[in-house]
C-alpha positions in Angstrom: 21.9 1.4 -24.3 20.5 4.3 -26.1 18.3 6.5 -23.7 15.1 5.6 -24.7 11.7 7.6 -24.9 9.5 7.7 -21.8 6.9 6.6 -23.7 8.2 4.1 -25.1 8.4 2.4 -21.1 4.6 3.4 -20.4 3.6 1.7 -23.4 5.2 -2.0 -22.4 4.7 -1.2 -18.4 1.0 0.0 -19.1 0.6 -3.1 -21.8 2.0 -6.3 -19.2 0.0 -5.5 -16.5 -3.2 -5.0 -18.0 -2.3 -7.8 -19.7 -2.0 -9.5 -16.1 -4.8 -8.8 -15.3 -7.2 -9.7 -18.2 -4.9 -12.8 -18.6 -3.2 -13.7 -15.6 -5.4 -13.1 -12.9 -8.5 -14.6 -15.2 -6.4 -18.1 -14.6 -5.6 -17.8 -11.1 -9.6 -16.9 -10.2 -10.7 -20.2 -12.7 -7.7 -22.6 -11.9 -6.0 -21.4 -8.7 -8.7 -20.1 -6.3 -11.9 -21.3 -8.1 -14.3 -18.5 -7.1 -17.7 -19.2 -6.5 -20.4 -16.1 -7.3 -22.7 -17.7 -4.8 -20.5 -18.2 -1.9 -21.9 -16.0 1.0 -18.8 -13.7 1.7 -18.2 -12.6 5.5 -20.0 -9.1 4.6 -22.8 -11.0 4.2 -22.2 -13.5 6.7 -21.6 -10.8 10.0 -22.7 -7.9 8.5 -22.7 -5.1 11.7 -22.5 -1.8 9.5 -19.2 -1.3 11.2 -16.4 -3.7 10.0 -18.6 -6.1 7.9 -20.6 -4.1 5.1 -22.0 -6.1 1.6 -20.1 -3.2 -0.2 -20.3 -2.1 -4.0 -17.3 -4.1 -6.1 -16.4 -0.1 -7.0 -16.4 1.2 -4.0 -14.7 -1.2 -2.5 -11.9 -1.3 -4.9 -11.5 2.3 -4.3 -10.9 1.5 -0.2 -8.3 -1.2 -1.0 -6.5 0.4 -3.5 -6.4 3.6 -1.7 -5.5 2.1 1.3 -2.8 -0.1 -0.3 -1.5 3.1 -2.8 0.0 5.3 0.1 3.4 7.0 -0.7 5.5 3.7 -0.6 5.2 2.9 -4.4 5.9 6.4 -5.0 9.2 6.4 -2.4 10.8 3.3 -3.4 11.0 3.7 -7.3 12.2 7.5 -6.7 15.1 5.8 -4.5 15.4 2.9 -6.6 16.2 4.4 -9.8 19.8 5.4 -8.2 20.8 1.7 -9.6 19.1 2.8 -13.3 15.6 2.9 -14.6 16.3 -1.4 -16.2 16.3 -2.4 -12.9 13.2 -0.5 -11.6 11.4 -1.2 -14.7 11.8 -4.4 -15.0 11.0 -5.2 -11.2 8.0 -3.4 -10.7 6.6 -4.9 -14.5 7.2 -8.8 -13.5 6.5 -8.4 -9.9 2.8 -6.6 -10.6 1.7 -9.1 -12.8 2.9 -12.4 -11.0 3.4 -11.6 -7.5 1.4 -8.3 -6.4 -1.7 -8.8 -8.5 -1.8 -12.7 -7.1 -0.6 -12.0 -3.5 -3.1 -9.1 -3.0 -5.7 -11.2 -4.8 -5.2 -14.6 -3.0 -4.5 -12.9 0.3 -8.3 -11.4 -0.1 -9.9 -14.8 -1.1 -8.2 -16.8 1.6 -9.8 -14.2 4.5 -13.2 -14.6 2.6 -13.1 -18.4 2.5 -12.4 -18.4 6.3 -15.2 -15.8 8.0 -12.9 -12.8 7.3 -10.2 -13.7 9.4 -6.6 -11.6 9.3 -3.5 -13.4 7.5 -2.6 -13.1 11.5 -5.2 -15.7 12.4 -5.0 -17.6 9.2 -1.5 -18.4 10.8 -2.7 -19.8 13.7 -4.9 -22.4 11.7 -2.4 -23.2 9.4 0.2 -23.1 10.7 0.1 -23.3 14.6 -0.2 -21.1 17.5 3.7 -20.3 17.9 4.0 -19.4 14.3 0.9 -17.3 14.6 2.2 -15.6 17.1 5.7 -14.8 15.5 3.7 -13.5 12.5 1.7 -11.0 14.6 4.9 -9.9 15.9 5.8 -9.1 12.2 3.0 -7.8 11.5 2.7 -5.1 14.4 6.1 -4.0 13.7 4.7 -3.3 10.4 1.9 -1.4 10.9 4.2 0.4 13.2 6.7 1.5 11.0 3.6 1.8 8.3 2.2 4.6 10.9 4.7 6.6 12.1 6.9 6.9 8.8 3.6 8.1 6.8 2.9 10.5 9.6 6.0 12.0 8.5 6.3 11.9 5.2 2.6 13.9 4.9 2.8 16.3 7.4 6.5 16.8 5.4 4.3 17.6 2.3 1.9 19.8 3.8 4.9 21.9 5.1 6.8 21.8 1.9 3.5 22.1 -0.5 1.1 24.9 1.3 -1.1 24.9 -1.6 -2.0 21.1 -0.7 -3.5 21.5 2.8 -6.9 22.9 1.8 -7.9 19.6 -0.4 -6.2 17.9 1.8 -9.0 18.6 4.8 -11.1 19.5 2.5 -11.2 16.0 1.0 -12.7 14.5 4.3 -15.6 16.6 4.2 -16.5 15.7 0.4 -16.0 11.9 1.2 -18.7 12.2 4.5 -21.2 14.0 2.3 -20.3 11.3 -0.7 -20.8 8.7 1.9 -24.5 10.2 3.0 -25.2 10.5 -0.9 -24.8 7.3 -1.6 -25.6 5.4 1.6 -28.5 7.4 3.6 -29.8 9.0 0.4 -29.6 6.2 -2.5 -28.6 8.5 -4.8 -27.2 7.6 -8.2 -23.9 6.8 -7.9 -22.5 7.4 -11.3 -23.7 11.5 -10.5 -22.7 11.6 -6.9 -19.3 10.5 -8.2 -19.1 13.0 -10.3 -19.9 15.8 -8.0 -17.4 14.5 -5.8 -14.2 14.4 -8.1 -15.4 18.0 -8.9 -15.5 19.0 -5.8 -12.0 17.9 -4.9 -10.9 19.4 -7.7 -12.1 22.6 -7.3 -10.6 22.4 -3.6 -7.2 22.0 -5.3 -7.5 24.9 -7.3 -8.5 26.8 -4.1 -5.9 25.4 -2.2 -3.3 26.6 -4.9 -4.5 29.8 -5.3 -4.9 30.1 -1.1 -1.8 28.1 0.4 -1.9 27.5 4.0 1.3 27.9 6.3 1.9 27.3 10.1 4.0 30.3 11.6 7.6 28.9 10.9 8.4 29.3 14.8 5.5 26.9 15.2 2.8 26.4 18.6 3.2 25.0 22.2 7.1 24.1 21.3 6.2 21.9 18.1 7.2 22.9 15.2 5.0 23.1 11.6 5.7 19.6 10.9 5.2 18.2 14.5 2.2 20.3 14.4 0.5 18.6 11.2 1.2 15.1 12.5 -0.2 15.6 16.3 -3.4 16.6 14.1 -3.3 13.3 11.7 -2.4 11.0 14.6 -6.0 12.7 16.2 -7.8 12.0 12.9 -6.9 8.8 12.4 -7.8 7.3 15.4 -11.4 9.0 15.5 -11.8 8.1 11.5 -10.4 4.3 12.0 -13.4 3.8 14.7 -16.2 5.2 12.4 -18.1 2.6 10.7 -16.9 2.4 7.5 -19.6 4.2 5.3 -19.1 7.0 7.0 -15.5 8.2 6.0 -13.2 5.2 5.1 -15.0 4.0 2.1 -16.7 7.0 0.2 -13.2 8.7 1.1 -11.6 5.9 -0.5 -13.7 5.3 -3.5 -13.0 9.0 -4.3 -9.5 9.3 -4.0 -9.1 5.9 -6.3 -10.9 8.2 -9.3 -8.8 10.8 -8.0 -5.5 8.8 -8.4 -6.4 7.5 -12.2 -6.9 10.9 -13.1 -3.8 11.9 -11.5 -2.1 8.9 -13.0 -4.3 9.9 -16.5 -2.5 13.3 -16.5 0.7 11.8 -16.0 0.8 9.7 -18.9 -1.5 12.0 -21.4 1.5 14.0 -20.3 4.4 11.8 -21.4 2.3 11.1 -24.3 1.8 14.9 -25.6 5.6 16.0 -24.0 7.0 12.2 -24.4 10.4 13.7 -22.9 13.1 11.5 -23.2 14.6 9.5 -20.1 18.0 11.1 -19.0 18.9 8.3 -16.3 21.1 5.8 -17.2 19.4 2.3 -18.2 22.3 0.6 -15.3 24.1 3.4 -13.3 27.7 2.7 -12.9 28.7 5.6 -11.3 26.9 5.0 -8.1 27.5 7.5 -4.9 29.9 5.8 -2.4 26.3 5.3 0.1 24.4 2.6 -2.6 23.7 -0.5 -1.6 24.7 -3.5 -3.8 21.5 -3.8 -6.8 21.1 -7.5 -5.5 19.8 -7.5 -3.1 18.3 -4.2 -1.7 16.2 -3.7 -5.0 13.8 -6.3 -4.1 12.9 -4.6 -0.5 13.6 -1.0 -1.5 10.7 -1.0 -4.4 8.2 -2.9 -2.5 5.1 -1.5 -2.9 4.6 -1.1 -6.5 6.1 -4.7 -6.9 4.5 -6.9 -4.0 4.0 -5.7 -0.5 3.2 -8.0 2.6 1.1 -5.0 3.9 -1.8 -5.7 0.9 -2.1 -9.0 2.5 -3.1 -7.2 6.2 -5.7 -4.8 3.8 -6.7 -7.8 1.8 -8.0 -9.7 5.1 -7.7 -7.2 7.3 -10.7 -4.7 5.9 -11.2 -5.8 2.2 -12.6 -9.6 3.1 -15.4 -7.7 5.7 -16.8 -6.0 2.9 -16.2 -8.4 -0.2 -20.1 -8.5 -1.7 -19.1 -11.5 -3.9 -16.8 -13.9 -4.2 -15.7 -13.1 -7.8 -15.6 -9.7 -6.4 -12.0 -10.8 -5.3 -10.4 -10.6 -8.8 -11.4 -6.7 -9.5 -10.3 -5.8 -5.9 -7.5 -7.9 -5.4 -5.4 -7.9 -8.9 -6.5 -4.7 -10.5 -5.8 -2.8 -7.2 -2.4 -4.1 -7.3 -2.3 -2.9 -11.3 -2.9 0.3 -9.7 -0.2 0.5 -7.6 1.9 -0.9 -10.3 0.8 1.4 -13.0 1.8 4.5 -10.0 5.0 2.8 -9.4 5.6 3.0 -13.0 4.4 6.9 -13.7 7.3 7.6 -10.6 9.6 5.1 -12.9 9.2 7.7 -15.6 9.1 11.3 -13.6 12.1 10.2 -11.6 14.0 9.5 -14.8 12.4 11.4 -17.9 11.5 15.0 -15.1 15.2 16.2 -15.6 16.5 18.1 -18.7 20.0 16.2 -18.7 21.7 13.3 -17.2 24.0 15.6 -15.6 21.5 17.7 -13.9 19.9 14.0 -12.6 23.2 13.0 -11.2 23.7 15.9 -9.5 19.9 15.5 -7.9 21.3 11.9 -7.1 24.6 12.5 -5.3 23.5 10.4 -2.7 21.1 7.0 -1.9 19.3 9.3 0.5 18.5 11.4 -2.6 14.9 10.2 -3.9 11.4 10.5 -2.7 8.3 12.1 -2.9 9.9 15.5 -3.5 11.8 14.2 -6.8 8.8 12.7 -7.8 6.3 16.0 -7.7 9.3 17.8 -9.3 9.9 15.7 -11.9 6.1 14.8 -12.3 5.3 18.9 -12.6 8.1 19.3 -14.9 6.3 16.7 -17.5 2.9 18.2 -17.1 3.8 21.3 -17.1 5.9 20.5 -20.0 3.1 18.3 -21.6 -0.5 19.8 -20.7 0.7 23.3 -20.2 -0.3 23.5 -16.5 1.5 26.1 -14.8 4.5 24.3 -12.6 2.8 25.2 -9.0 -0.4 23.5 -9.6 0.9 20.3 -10.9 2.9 20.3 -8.2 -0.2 20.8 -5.8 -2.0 18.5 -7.9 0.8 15.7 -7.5 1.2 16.3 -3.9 -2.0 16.5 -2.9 -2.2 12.8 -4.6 -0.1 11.6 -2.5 -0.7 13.0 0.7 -4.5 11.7 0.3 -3.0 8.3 -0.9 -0.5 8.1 2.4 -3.8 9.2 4.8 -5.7 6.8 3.5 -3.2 4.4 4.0 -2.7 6.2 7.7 -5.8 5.5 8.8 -6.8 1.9 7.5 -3.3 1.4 9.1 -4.4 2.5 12.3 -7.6 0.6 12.0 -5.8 -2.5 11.1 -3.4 -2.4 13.9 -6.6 -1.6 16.4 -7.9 -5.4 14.6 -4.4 -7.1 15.7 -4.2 -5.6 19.0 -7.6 -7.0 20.0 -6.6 -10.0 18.4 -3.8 -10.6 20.7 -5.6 -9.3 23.5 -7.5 -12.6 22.7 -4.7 -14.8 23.0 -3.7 -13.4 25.7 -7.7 -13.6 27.5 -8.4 -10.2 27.5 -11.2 -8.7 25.6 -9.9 -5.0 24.7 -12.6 -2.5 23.6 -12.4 -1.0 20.5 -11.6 2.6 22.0 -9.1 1.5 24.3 -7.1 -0.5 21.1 -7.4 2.5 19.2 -5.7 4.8 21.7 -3.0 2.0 22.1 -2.5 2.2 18.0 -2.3 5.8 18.7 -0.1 6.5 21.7 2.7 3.8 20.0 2.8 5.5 16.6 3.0 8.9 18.7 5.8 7.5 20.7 7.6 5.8 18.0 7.2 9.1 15.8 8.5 11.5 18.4 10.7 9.4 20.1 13.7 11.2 19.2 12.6 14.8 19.9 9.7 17.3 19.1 11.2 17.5 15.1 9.8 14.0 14.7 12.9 12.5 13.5 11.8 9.5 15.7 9.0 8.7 12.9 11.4 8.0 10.4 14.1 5.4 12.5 12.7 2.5 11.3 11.8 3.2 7.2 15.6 1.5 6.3 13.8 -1.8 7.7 10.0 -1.5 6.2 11.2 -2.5 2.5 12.9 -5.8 4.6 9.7 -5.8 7.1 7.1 -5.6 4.2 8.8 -8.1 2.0 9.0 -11.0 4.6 5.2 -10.2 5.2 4.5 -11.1 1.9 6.4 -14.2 1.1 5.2 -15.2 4.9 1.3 -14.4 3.2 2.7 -16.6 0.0 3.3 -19.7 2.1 0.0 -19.9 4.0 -1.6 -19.1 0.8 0.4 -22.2 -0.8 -0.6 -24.4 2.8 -4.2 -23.4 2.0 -4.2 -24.4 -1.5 -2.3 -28.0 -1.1 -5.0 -28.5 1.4 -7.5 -27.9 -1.3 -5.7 -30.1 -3.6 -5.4 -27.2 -5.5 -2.3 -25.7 -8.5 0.1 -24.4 -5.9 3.4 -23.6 -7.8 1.8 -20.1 -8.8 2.4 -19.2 -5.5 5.1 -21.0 -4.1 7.6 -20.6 -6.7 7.2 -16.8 -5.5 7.2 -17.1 -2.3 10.8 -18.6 -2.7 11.7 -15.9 -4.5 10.6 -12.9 -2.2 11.3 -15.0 0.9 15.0 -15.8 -0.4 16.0 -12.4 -1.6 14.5 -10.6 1.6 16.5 -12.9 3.9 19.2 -12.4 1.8 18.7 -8.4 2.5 17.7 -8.3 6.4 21.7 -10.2 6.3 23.0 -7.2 4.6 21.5 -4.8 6.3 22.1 -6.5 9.6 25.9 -6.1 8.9 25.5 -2.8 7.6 23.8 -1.8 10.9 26.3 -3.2 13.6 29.1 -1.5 11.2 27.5 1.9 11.5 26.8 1.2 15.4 23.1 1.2 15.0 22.2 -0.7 18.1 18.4 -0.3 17.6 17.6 -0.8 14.5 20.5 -4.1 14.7 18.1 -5.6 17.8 14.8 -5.2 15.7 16.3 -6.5 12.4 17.4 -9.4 14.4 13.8 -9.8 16.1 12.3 -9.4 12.5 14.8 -12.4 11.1 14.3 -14.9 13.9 11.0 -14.1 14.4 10.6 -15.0 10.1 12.9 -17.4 10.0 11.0 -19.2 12.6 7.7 -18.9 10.8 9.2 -20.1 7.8 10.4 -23.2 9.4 6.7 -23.8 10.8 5.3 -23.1 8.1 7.4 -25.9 6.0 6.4 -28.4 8.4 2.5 -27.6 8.0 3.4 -27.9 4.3 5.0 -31.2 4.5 2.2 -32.1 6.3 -0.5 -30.8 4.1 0.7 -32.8 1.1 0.3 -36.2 3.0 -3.2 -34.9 4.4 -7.1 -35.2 3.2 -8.1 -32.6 1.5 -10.6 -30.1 2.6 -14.0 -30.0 1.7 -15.4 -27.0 -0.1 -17.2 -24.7 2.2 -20.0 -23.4 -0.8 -22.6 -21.6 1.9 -24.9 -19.6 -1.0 -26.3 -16.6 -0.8 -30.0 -16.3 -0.3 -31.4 -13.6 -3.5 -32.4 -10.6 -1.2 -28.9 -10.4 -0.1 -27.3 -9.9 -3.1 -26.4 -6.3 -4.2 -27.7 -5.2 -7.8 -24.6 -5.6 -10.2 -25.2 -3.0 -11.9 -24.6 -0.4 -9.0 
């Protein structure tokens, strides 16, 4: 196949999933989840000012797709593309559209239908205590791996990319005074929006012209690196107890304009430059380390295709502040879009950054090869190449992206796993306070993170199983979602066809990687793989059952509670 024009890709990748969404997701909202604009959503339902907040459709769909966007759909298409950029492209296309955009979207409307509760809990009703249970076990691993690995992978950039750790700090203080804007003040949102993209902005630029760097010996025997994540480990547990207007959502809202003008400059880029992609279309000279294609592509790009842990945001934090029902659509699908259309711009600086196909194989010599460092070199090279912006700030620019997209994600993550620790603490009878379940979040991810010396190698032991971990979430999510919808007497095969899919090709993957593991003498990473398949293999089988069971059952009764007219939020805000 004749290398073909980077362009070329945006314009069909760009094209689908908007399509999917306009399209698509307009189906699934009239045929598939029927939303109702009059339904009274859990925001308005429980509303504390805390968790459960009547939020702006805007704002909120700049939490959820912040806090979805981390550096996952950035990592696995830079480590994907090893196999070719067909592959990749053709993954993270069909899999926004059909699975991410309905996943994320369905996992949101379920929680909302049923008082906000976690995909954990929706277990447990659907499916039965012991299958609840099993899935919380998932689902803490997870967030585990979710908290430590991103720990790393930012306080990595901040080492590496000096000029990102003034916006990076920065940021938090525009998003508090955004938050008091908007919130304490009433001021118009449109303007305080656009004070606050400036202002970030103009923190890059200060941040590239001032870098900051930790003495390369480091303090108190950690070094840089260790350093930088001791700090976001103490953030995130003091921002994940905050109420939510405070920091999570005007941070969020912010850094979701931030991220489609990053993603703009990308592809005004590739327009003006439209540099031709040097990867081949299906490698077949892959380094000695690759996986087989089938089928480790399916957990290696998940984010940015479908991800289990959008289903945890979707009920976790989303469904608490969901104003309206129809709400769910915008949120839901176009956040997944999002990812998708980020997953795609790494696609194309992955595989169109290089100036020949030799000088990309010799960047991918190995499977370990691609990340977030390809992609903000690759990325630069494009705009620098395209828009004329001097090398060093679009790599700041690109870096500081993602280390904002990866702390959001950080500290939703954090607030998320506080939710499922006092959730089994309810199981198990015990009510656990919201401070102590934080500092529980926090001293595992520490643990985990350094638990192989101060260098925080420890934080990255478990990423080879968060593709397989991730994946089994979501086609887990797919089949209560299909339960839920049978017992609605509702179109089903949307989702369960899916489900089969994911749940079939992760399985397949955790069996691969299982007998890669013992091979290589992994013992610890063997036992939790092994934990992770029994304990979704067991869910799966429950979860059968409740289907079985659901076809021969009454249906459900629609649950239409409306909202009174002085609690809903003007649209046009």
């Amino acid at each position: 196949m004749d290398a073909p024009n980077s362009l070329v890709l945006a314009i069909i990748g760009v094209t689908m999933m908007l399509a999917g969404y306009f399209l698509y997701s307009q189906f699934l909202a009239k045929k598939v989840y029927k939303l109702n604009a009059e339904f009274k959503t859990p925001a308005h339902q429980f509303t504390d000012g805390v968790d459960f907040l009547p939020t702006n459709r805007y704002i909120l769909w700049g939490h959820h797709f912040t806090s979805v966007a981390g550096a996952a759909p950035i990592v696995g298409p830079a480590i994907a593309v090893i196999w070719g950029w067909l592959p990749a492209f053709i993954w993270v296309t069909i899999g926004t559209v059909f699975m991410a955009g309905m996943h994320d979207f369905g996992a949101l409307w379920a929680s909302t239908r049923n008082k906000g509760k976690s995909m954990g809990a929706l277990s447990g009703t659907y499916i039965g205590n012991r299958g609840r249970n099993l899935f919380l076990v998932v689902i803490l691993l997870l967030l585990l791996m979710v908290l430590a690995a991103f720990a790393v992978v930012i306080s990595g950039l901040l080492v590496a990319q000096p000029g990102a750790v003034i916006p990076t700090w920065g940021a938090l203080v525009v998003a508090v005074l955004v938050g008091q804007a908007i919130y304490r003040f009433k001021w118009n949102l449109l303007a305080v929006t656009a004070v606050g993209v400036v202002l970030l902005y103009a923190l890059i630029l200060l941040g590239d012209a001032y870098p900051v760097s930790l003495p390369e010996e480091g303090l108190f025997g950690l070094t840089p690196q260790a350093i930088w994540i001791v700090l976001l480990f103490v953030y995130s547990g003091i921002a994940s107890m905050l109420p939510v207007w405070v920091l999570l959502q005007p941070r969020d809202f912010i850094n979701g304009i931030q991220l489609f003008i990053g993603l703009g400059i990308i592809y005004g880029a590739v327009l003006l430059a439209t540099p031709t992609v040097v990867a081949p279309a299906v490698n077949d000279a892959l380094p000695d380390d690759t996986p087989p294609l089938v089928p480790l592509l399916f957990v290696t790009i998940a984010c940015g295709a479908i991800s289990g842990f959008h289903g945890i945001v979707s009920s976790g934090t989303s469904s608490k502040q969901l104003d309206r029902e129809t709400d769910a659509r915008f949120v839901g699908y176009f956040g997944a879009v999002g990812e998708g259309l980020l997953a795609l711009g790494a696609i194309i600086a992955t595989t169109a950054g290089f100036q020949t196909a030799t000088q990309w194989r010799e960047f991918y010599d190995s499977f370990s090869s691609g990340g977030v460092p390809v992609f903000v070199e690759g990325g630069a090279s494009i705009i620098n190449e395209g828009l004329a912006i001097p090398t060093g700030l679009s790599a700041t620019i690109l870096a500081t992206m993602v280390i904002l997209f990866a702390a959001t994600t950080l500290d939703t993550g954090t607030r998320l796993m506080r939710f499922v620790v006092q959730e089994v603490g309810e199981i198990a009878g015990v009510k656990i306070k919201t401070g102590i379940a934080t500092l529980i979040v926090v001293v595992l991810a520490f643990g985990l993170t350094f638990s192989q010396g101060a260098d925080a190698t420890g934080g990255m032991a478990l990423w080879p199983l968060f593709g397989t971990t991730n994946q089994l979430l979501a086609g887990l999510t797919l089949t209560i979602l299909t339960i839920i919808l049978i017992r609605k007497g509702r179109p089903f095969l949307p989702v369960l066809l899916p489900a089969a899919f994911v749940l079939f090709m992760t399985i397949y993957a955790a069996i691969v990687q299982l007998v890669d593991l013992y091979n290589a003498g992994d013992w610890l990473l063997l036992v939790i793989d092994i934990i992770i398949i029994v304990a979704a293999a067991w869910v799966l089988v429950e979860a059968i059952i409740a289907m079985l069971a659901a076809r021969k059952a009454p249906k459900e009764p629609e649950d239409d509670v409306a909202l009174t007219e002085d609690q809903k939020l003007p649209r046009s805000a």
